[in-house]
SERO-4910 file (N, C-alpha, C, O; in steps of 0.05 Angstrom, whole numbers):
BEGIN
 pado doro    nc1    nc2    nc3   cac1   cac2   cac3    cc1    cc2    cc3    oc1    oc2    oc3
  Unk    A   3110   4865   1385   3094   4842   1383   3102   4825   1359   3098   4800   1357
  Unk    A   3113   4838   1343   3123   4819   1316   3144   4813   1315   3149   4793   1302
  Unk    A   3166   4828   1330   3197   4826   1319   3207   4823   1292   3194   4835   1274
  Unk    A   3224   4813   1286   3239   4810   1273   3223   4784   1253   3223   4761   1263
  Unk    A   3211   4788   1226   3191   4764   1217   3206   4742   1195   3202   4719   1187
  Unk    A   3229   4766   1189   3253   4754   1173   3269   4742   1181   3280   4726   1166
  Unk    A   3275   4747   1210   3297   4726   1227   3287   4708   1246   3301   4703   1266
  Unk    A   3262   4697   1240   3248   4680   1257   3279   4649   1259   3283   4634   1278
  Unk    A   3288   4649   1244   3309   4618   1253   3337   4634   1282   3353   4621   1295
  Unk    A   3335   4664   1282   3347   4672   1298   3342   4673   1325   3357   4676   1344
  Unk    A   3313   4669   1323   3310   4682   1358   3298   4703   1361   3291   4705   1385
  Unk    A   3291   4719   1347   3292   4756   1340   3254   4750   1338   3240   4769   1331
  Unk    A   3245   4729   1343   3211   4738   1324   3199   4746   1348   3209   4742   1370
  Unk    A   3173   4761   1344   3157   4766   1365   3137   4751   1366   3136   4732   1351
  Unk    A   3119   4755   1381   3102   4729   1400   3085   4728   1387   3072   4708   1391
  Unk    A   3074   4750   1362   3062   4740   1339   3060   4725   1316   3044   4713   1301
  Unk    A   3089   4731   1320   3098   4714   1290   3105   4672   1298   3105   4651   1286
  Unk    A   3111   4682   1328   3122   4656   1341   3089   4640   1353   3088   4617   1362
  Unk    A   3068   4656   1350   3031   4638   1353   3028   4633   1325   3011   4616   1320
  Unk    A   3039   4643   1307   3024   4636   1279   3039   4622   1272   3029   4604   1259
  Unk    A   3063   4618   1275   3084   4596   1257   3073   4562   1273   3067   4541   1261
  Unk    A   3075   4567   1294   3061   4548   1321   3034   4531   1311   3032   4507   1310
  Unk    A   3015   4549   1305   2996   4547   1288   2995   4528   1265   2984   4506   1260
  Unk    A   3009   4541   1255   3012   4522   1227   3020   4495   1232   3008   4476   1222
  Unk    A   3046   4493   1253   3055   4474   1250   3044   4457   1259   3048   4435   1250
  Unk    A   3022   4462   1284   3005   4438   1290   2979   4430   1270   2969   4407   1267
  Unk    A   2974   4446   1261   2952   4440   1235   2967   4429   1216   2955   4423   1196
  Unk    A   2993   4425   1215   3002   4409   1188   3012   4379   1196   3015   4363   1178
  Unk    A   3018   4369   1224   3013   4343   1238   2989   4329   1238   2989   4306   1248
  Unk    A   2959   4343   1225   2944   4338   1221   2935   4336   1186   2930   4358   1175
  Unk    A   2935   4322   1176   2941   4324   1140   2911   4305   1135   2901   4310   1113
  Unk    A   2901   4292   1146   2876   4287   1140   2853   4307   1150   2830   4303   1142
  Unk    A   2857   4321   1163   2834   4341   1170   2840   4365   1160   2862   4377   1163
  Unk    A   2813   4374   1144   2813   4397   1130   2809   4418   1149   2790   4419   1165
  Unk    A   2826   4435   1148   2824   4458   1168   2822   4496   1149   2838   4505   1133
  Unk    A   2803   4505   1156   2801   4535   1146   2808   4556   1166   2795   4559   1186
  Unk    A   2831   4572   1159   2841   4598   1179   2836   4618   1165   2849   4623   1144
  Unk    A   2812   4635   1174   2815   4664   1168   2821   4683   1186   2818   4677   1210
  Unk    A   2832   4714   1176   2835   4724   1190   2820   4762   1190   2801   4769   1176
  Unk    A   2831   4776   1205   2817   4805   1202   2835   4811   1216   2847   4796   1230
  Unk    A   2841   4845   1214   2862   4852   1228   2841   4891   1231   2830   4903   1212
  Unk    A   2843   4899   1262   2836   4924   1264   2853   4948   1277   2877   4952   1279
  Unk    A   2833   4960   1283   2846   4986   1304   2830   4999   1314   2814   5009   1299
  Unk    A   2827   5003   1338   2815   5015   1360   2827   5046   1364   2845   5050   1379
  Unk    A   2812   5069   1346   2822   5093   1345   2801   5111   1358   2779   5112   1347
  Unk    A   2805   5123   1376   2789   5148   1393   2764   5126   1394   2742   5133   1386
  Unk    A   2769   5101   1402   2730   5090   1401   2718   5083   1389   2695   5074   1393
  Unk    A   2738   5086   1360   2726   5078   1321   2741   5052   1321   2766   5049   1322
  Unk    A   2723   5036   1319   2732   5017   1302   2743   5013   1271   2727   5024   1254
  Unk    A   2767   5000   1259   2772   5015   1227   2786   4983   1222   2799   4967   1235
  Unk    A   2777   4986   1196   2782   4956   1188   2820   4965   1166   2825   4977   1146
  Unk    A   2836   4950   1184   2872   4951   1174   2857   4945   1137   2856   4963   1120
  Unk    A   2849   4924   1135   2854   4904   1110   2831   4916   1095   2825   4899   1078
  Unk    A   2819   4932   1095   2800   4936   1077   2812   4952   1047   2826   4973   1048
  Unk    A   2806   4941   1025   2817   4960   1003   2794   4968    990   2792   4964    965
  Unk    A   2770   4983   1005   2753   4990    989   2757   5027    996   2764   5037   1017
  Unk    A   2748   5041    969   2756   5068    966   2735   5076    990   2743   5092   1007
  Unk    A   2717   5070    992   2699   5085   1014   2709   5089   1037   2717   5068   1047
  Unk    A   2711   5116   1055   2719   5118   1088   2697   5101   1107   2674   5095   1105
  Unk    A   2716   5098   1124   2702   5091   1149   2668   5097   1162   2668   5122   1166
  Unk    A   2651   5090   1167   2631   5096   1176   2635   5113   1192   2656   5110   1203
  Unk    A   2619   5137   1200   2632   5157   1222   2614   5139   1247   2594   5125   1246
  Unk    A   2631   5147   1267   2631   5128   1291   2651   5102   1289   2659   5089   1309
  Unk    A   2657   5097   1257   2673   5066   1252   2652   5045   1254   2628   5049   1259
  Unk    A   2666   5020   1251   2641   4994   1238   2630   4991   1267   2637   5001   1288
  Unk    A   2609   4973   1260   2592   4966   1284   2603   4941   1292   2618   4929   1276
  Unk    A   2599   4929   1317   2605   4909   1340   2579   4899   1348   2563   4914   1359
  Unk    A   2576   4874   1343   2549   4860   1351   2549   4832   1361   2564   4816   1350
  Unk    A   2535   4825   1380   2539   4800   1393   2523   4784   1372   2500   4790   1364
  Unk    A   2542   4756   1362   2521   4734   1347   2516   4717   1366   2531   4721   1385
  Unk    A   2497   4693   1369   2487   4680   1391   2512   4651   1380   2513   4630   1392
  Unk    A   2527   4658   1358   2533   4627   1348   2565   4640   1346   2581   4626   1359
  Unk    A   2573   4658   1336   2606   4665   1334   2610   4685   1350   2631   4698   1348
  Unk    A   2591   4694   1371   2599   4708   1395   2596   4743   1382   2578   4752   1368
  Unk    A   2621   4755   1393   2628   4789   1390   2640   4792   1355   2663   4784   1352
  Unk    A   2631   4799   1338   2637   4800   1319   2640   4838   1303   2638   4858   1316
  Unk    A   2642   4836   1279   2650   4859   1274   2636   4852   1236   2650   4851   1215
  Unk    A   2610   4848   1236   2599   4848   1211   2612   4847   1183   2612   4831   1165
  Unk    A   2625   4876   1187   2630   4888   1160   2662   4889   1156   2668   4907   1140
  Unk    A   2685   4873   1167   2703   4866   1178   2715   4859   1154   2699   4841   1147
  Unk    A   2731   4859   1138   2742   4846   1111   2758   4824   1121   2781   4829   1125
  Unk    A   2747   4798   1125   2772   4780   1125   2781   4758   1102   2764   4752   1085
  Unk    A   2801   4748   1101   2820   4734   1086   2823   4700   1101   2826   4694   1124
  Unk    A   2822   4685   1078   2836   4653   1091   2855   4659   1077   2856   4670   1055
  Unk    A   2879   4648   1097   2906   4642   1096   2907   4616   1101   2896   4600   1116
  Unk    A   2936   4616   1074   2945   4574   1080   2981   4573   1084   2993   4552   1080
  Unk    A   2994   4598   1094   3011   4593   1110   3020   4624   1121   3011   4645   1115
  Unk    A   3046   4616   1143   3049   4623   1159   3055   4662   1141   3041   4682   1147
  Unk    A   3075   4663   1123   3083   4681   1102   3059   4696   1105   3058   4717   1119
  Unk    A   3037   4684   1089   3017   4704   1072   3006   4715   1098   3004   4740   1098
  Unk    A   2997   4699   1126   2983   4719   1142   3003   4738   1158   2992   4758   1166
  Unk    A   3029   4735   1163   3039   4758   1158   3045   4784   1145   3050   4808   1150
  Unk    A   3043   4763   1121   3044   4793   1092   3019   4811   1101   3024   4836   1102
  Unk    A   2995   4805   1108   2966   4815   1115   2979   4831   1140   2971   4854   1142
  Unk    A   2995   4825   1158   2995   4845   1186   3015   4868   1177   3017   4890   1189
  Unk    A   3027   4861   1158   3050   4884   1150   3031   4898   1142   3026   4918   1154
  Unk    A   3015   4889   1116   3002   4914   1100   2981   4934   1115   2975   4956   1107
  Unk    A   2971   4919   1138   2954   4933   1163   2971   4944   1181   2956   4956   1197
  Unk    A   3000   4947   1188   3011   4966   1205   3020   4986   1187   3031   5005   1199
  Unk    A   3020   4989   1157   3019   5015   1143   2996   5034   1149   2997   5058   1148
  Unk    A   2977   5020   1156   2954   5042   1150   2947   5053   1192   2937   5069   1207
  Unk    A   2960   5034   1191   2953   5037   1223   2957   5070   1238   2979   5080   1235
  Unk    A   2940   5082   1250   2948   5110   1262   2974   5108   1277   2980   5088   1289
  Unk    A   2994   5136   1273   3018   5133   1283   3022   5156   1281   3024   5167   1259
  Unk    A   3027   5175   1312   3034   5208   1304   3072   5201   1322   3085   5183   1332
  Unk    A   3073   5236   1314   3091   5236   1333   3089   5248   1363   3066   5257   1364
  Unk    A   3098   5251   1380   3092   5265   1412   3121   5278   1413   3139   5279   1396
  Unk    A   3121   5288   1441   3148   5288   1455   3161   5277   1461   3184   5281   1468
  Unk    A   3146   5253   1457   3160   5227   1484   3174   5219   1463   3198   5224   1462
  Unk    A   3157   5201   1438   3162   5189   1413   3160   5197   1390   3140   5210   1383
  Unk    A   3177   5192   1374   3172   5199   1346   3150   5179   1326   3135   5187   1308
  Unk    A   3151   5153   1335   3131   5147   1320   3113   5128   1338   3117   5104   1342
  Unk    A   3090   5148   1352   3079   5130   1382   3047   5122   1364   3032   5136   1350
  Unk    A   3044   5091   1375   3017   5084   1367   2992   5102   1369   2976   5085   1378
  Unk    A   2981   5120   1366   2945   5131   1376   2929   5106   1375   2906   5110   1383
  Unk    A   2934   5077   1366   2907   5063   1375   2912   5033   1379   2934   5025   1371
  Unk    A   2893   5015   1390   2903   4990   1389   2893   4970   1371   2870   4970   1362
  Unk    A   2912   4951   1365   2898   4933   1343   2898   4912   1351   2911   4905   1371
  Unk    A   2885   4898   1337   2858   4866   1342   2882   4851   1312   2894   4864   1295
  Unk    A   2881   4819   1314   2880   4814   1298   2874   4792   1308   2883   4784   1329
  Unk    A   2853   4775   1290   2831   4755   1305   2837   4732   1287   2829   4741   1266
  Unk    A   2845   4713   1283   2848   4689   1285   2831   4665   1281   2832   4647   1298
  Unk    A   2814   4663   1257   2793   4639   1261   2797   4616   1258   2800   4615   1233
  Unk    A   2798   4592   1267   2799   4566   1258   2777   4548   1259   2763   4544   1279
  Unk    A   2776   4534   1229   2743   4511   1232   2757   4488   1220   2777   4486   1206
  Unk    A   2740   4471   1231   2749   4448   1217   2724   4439   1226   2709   4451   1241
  Unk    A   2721   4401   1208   2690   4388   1211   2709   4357   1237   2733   4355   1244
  Unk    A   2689   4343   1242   2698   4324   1253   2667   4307   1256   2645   4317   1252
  Unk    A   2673   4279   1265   2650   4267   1269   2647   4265   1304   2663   4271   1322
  Unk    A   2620   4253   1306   2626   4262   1336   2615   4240   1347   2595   4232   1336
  Unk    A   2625   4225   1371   2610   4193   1370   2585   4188   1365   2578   4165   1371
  Unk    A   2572   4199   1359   2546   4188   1354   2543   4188   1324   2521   4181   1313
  Unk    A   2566   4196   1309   2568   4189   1287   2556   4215   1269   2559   4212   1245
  Unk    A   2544   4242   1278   2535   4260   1263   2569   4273   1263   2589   4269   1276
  Unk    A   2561   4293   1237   2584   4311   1237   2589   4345   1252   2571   4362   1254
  Unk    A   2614   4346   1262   2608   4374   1271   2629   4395   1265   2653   4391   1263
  Unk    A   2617   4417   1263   2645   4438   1262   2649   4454   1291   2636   4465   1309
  Unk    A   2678   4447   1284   2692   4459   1316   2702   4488   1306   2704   4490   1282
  Unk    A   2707   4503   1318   2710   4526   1313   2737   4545   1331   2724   4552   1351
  Unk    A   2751   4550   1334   2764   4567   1359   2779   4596   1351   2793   4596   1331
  Unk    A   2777   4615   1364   2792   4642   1358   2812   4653   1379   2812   4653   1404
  Unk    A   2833   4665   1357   2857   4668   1373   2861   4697   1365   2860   4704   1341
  Unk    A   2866   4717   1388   2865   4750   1388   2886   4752   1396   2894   4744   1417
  Unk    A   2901   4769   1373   2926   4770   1384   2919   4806   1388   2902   4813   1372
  Unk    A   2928   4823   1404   2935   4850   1413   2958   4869   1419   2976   4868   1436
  Unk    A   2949   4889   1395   2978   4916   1407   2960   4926   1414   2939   4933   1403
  Unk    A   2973   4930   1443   2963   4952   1462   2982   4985   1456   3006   4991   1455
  Unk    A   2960   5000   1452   2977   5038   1451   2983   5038   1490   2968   5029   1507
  Unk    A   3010   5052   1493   3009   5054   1525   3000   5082   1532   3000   5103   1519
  Unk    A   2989   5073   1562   2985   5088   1570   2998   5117   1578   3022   5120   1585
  Unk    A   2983   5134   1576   2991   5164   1578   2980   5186   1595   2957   5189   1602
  Unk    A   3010   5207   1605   2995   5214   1625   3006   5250   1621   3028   5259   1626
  Unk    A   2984   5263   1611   2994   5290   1595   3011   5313   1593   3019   5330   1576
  Unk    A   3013   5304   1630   3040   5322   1642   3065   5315   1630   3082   5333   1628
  Unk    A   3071   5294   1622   3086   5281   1615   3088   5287   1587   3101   5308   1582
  Unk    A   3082   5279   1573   3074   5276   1545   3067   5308   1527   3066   5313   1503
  Unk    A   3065   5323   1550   3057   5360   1542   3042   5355   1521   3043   5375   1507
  Unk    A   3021   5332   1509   3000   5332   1492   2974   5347   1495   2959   5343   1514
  Unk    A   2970   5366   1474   2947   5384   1465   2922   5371   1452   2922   5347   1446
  Unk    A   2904   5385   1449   2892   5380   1430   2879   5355   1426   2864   5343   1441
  Unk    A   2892   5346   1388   2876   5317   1386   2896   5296   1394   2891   5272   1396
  Unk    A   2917   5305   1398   2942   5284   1423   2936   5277   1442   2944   5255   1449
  Unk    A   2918   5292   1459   2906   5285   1481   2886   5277   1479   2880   5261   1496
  Unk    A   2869   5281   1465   2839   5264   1454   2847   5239   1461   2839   5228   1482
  Unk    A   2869   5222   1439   2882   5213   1432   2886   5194   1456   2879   5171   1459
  Unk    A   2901   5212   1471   2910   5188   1499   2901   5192   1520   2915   5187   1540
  Unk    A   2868   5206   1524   2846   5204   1540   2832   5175   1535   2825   5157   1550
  Unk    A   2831   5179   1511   2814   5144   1506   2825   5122   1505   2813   5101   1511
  Unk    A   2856   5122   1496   2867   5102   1504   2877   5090   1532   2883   5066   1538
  Unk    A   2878   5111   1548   2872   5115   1581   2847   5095   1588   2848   5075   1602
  Unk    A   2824   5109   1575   2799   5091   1588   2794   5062   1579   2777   5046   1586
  Unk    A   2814   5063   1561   2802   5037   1550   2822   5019   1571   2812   5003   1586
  Unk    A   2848   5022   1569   2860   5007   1590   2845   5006   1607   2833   4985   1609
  Unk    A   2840   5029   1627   2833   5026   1649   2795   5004   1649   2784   4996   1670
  Unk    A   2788   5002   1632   2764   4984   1629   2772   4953   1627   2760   4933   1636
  Unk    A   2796   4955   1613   2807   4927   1613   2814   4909   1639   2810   4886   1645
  Unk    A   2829   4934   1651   2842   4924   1681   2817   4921   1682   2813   4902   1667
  Unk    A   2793   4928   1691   2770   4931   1709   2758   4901   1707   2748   4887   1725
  Unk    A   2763   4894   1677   2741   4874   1668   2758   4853   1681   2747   4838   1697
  Unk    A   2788   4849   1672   2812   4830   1684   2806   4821   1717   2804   4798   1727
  Unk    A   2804   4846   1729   2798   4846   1762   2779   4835   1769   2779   4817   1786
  Unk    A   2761   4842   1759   2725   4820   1768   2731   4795   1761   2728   4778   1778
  Unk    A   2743   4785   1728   2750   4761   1726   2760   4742   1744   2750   4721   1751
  Unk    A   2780   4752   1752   2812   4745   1763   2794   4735   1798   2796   4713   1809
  Unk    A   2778   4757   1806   2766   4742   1837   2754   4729   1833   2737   4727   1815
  Unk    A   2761   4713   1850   2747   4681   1855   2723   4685   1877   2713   4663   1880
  Unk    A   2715   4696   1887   2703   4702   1908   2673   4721   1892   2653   4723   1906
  Unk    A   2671   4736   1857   2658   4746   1848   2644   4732   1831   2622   4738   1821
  Unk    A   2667   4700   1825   2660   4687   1801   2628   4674   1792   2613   4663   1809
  Unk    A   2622   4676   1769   2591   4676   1771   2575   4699   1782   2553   4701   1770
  Unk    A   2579   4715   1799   2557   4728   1805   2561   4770   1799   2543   4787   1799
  Unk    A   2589   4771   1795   2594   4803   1784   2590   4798   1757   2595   4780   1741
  Unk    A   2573   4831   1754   2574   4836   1727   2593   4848   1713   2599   4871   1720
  Unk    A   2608   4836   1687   2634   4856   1677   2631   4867   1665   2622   4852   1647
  Unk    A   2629   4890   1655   2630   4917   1647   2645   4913   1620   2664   4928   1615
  Unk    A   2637   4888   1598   2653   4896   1576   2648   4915   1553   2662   4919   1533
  Unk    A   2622   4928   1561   2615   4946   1537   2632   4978   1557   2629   5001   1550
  Unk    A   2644   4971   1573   2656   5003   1582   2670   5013   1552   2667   5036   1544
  Unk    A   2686   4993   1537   2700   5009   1518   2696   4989   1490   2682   4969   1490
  Unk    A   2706   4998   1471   2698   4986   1455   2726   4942   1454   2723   4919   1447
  Unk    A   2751   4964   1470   2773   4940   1468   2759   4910   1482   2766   4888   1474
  Unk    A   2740   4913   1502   2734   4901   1522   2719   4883   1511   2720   4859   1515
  Unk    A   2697   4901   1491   2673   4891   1475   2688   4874   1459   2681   4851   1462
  Unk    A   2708   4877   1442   2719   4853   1427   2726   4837   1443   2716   4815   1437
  Unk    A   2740   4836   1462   2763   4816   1471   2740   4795   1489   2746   4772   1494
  Unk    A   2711   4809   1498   2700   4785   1508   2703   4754   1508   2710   4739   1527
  Unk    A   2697   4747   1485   2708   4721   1488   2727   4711   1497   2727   4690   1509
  Unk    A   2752   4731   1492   2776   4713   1499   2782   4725   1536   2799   4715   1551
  Unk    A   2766   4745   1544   2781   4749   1570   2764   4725   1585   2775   4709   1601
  Unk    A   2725   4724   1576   2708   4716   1591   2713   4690   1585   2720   4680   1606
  Unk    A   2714   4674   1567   2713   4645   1555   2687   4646   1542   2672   4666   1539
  Unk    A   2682   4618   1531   2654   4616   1525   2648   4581   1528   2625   4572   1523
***
């Protein structure tokens, strides 16, 4: 998802580094409007939510942080440490220092295979006036996602908390497709209910699979 962040004039970047550079550059064709980007970066481990960017000595909440719907910024993550960034560099420097901490064992398959998936969410505000002359803030969020792949144990000869491991990352895909598929029919639209609390990945990504 990142490629190569150093050889972005090569060709070599990944589709992360190639939405955030993108980013910038259209927010800087804009020089009279004040624009604020923050960000948060997570990981979706056995079902725990765990905050990449947090530098506080305390562990994780057991269960991991909480996920709660706001009626005004949607699916959020309360206790979430995020950062404004004012270029393309520094919010990268933030995804490096969050794929250090990120879970990473080894298997059979791989020597160094993801156990979980990560979120990194994207906020942008800015004010504007709006014809009637009051002022407003516009708001929009951009989720970018590493997906852990799917696993299947025969394969993988995983024991134990290896297979914990890629039982849940199993269901969580498989909740994603689910939620994708109801979306995706046109024939359901409006009237199926989607199942985004099946996993916790689903529960974040609402906004961006459902719209708002």
């Amino acid at each position: 998802m990142l490629g190569d962040i150093y050889k972005a004039a090569t060709g070599e970047s990944g589709i992360c580094t190639m939405a955030v550079e993108a980013m910038f550059e259209k927010v800087s064709q804009n020089p009279e409007t004040e624009y604020h980007i923050k960000m948060n970066y997570l990981e979706i481990y056995n079902e725990h939510v765990i905050d990449l960017l947090s530098q506080s000595s305390l562990s994780t909440p057991a269960g991991g942080l909480l996920i709660v719907d706001d009626p005004i910024k949607g699916v959020i993550v309360p206790e979430i440490t995020e950062y404004e960034v004012h270029s393309p560099e520094e919010l990268l420097d933030f995804i490096l220092k969050g794929n250090r901490k990120r879970t990473m064992a080894e298997t059979s398959i791989n020597q160094f295979s993801s156990r979980s998936h990560a979120i990194m969410q994207i906020g942008i505000e800015y004010k504007r006036e709006s014809k009637k002359g009051v002022e407003e803030i516009i708001t929009a969020k951009l989720s970018l996602v590493d997906l852990a792949g799917s696993e299947r144990a025969a394969i993988t000869e995983n024991r134990g908390l290896r297979m914990l491991e890629g039982g849940n990352i199993n269901r969580s895909l498989l909740a994603l497709g689910n939620c994708i598929t109801i979306l995706i029919d046109k024939s359901k639209a409006g009237v199926s209910f989607v199942p985004y609390r099946d996993s916790k990945l689903t529960r974040l990504l609402k906004d961006s699979l459902g719209g708002n």
